[in-house]
N, C-alpha and C positions, 0 to 999 in steps of 0.2 A: 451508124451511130447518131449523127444529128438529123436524120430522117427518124429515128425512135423517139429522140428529144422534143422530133417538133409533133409525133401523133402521141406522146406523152401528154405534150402542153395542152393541145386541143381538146382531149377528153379529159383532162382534169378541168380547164374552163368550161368543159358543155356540165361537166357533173357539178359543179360548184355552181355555174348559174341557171341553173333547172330550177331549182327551189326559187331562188329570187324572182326571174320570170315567173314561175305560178305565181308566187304570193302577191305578184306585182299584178298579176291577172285578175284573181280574186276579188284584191284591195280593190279595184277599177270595178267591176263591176255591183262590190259591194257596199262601196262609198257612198252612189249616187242615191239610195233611199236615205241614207241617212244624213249627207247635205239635205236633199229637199226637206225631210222631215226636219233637221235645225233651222231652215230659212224661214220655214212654217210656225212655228215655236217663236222663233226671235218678232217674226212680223205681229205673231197675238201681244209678246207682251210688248211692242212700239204702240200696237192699236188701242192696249191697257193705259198705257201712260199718255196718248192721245187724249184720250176720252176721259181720264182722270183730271188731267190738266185742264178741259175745255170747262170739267163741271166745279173745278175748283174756283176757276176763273167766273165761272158763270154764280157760284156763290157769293165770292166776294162783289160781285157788282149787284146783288139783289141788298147784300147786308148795308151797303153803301148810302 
């Protein structure tokens, strides 16, 4: 009886964490394009507001 209980437990945990595990799998390998592709994105528009800033600045010292 508590030898049934406990190969009950264990394959209702391998059945219930089989999906998690993949999805946990996927997610990992399918995150990492889409991290670099946001760091890429985020660093254009810093490089935007750089170079906006620089020539705003660079305006006002010529109107000066």
């Amino acid at each position: 009886m508590l030898a049934g209980g406990i190969i009950l437990t264990l394959v209702f945990g391998l059945i219930c964490s089989m999906p998690t595990n993949t999805h946990t799998f996927f997610y990992r390998s399918g995150i990492d394009a889409v991290a670099k592709e946001d760091i890429a994105t985020t660093s254009g528009y810093l490089e935007q507001l750089k170079n906006y800033s620089i020539s705003a600045n660079h305006k006002r010292e010529k109107n000066q």
